[in-house]
TORDRENKOL-433425 format. One record per atom (N, C-alpha, C, O): x, y, z. Coordinates in pm, whole numbers, plus 50000, padded with zeros to 5 digits. Example, Ala and Ser with C-alpha at 12.3 -4.5 7.8 and 13.67 -1.06 7.14 Angstrom:
<sites>
513194943150780;512304955050780;513204967050780;514244966850846;512854977550708;513674989450714;512905000350787;513415011450804;
</sites>
This chain:
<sites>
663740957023443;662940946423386;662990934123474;663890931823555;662220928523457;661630917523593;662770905823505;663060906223385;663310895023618;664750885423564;663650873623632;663390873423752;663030863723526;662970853223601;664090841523573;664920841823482;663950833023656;664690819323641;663940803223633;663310797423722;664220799023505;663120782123492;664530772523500;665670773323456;663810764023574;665050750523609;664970740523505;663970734023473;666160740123455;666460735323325;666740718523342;667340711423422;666140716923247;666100699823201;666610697023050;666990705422968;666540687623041;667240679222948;666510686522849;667030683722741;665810692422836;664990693422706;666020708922642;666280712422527;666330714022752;667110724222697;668250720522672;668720728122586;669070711622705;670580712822648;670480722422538;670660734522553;670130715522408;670790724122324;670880737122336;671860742722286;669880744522403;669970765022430;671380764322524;672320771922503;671370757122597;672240758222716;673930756422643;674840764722648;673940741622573;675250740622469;675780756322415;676800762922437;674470758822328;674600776122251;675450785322368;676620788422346;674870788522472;675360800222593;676560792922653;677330799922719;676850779022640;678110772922696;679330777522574;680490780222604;678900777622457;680020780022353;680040796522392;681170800222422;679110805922398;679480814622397;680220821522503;680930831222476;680080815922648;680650818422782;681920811222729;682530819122657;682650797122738;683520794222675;684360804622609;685070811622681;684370806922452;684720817622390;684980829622452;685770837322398;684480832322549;684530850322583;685990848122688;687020855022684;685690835522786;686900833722864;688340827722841;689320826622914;688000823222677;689070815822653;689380801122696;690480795722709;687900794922718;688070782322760;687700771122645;686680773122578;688400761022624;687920751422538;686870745822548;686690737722639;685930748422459;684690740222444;684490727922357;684370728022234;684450716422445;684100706222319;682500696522361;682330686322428;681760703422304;680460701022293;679620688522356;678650688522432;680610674022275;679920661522338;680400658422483;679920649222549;681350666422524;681730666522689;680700676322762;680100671822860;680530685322733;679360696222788;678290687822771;677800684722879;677560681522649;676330675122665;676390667322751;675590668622844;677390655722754;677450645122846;677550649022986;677130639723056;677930658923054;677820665323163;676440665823232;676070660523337;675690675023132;674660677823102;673820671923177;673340673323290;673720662123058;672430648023112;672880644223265;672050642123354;674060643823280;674310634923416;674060646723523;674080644423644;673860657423478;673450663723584;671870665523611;671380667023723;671210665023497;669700664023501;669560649223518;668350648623543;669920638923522;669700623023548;669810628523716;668710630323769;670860631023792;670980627323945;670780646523951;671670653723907;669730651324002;669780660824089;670680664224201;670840675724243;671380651424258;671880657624424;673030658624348;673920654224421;673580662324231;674740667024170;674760686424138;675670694224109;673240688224163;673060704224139;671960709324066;670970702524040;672100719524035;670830721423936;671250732423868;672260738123907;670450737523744;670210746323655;669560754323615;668380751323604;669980768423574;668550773023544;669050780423456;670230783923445;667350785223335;668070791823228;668040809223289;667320810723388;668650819923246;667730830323326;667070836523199;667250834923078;666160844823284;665150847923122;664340862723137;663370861123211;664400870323110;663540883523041;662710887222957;663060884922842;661600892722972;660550888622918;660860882922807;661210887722699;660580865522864;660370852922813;661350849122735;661160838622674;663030858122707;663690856222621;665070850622732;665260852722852;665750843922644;666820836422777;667680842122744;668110841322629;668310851722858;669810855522862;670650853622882;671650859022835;670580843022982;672190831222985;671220824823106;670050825823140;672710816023161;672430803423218;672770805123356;673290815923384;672520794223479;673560794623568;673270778723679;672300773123731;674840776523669;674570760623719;675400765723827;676310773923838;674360753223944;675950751624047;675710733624105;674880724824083;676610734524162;676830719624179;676670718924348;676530728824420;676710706724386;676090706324553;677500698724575;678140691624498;677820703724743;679270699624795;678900696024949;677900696325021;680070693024959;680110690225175;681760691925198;682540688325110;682120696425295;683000698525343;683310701525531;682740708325617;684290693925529;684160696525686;684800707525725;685010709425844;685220716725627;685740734025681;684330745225686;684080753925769;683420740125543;682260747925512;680660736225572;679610742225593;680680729025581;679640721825593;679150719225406;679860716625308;677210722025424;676490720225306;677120732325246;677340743625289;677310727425154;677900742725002;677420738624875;677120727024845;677340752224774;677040752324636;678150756724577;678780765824629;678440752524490;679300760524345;678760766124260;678160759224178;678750780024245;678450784124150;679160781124020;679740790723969;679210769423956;680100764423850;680230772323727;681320775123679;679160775923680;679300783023524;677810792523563;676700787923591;678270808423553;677240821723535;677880825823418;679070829223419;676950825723278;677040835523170;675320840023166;674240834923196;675830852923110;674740862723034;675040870922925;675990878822921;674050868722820;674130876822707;674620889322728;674010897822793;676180891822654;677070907622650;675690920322688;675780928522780;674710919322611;673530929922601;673070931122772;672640941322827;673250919922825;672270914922952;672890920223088;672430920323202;674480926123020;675480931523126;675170940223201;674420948523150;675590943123366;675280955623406;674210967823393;674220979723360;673080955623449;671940962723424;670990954223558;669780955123577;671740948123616;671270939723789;671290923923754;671360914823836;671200922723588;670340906923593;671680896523667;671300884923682;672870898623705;673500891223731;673450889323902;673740879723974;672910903523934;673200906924078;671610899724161;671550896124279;670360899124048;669550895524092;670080876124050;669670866824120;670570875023986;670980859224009;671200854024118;670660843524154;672210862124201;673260861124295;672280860224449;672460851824538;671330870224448;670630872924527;669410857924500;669030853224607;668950852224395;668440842824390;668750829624431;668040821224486;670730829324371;671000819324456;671400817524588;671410806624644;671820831624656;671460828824828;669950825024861;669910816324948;668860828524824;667260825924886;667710810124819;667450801724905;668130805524729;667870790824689;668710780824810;668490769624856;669810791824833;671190783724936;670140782625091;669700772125138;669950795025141;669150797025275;668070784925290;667900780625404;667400779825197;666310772725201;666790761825224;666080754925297;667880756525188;668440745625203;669330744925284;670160735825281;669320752425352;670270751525522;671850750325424;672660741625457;672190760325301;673600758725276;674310766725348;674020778225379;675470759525383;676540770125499;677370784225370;677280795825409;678000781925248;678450788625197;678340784925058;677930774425008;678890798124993;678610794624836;679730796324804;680380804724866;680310789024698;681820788224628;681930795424472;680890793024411;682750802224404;682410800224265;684400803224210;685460804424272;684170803224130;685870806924090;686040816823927;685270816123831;686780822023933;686550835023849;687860839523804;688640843723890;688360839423635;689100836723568;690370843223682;690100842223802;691400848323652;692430856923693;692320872623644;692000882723706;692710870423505;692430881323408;691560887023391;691840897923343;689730884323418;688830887823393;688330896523546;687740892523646;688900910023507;688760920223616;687640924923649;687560930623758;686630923823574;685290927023586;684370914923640;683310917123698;684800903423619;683860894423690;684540889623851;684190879223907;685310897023895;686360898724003;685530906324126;685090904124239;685640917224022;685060929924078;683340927924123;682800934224214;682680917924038;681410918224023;681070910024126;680050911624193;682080899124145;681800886424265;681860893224408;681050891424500;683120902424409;683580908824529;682480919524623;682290920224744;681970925924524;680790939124495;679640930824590;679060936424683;679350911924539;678430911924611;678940904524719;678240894924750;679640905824764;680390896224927;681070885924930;681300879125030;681450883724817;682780869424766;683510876824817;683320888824831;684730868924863;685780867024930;687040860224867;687180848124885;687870866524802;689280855824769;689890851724872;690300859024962;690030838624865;690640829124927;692440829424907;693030832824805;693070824725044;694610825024976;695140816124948;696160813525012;694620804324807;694620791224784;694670787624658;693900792324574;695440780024634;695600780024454;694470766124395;694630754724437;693590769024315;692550759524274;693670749324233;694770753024191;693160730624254;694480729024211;693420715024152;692540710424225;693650710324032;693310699623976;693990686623887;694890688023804;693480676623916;693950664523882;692920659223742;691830654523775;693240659823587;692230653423547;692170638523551;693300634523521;691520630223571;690830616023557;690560610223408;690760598823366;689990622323336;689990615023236;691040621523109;691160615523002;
</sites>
């Protein structure tokens, strides 16, 4: 079945909130809603922060996928693939693999040097799924400071 992708604006949060609680939940990550909205907007307010899109089958949305825009002087221009969910039903059937393949033609166009994404520990299947299409584990521990 044909996978398109529409670039998501403010008008969708709320579908997008919905597939954020449910990606959330599946990985065991805390979701608290008015932090995801507020994200949100600030990412549809400034574009050179990334973009969004919902993905969709005939005309019905099966999940989401954001990435964020980077620079680095090891990688040059880079994307993050920050958050890929798709509806459990939507599994292993290409729509993730045609994502993947969408966001290299989106990276290439934009002269990006590499794409980044990060992928639970435990979750052996989305490991396997990143690897399958030419991700690479790194020998580096993600390491974060929160601010707020």
């Amino acid at each position: 079945m044909k996978v398109t992708f529409k670039a998501a604006t403010e008008n969708d949060i709320p579908q997008i909130l919905i597939l954020m609680n449910q990606y959330y939940a599946y990985e065991g990550i805390p979701f608290v809603q008015q932090n995801a909205r507020r994200r949100l907007i600030q990412l549809f307010k400034d574009p050179s922060l990334g973009q969004a899109w919902l993905i969709k089958q005939m005309g019905n949305t099966i999940g989401y996928v954001v990435i964020t825009n980077g620079f680095g002087l090891e990688h040059g221009l880079n994307i993050c693939v920050d958050e890929l969910y798709l509806d459990p039903s939507s599994r292993g059937h290409g729509v993730g693999e045609r994502t993947i393949e969408f966001l290299k033609c989106y990276a290439r166009k934009r002269k990006v040097v590499s794409i980044h994404t990060q992928v639970e520990k435990r979750n052996r299947r989305a490991c396997f799924f990143w690897e399958s299409r030419g991700f690479e584990r790194q020998d580096r521990y993600p390491m974060v400071h929160m601010m707020e």
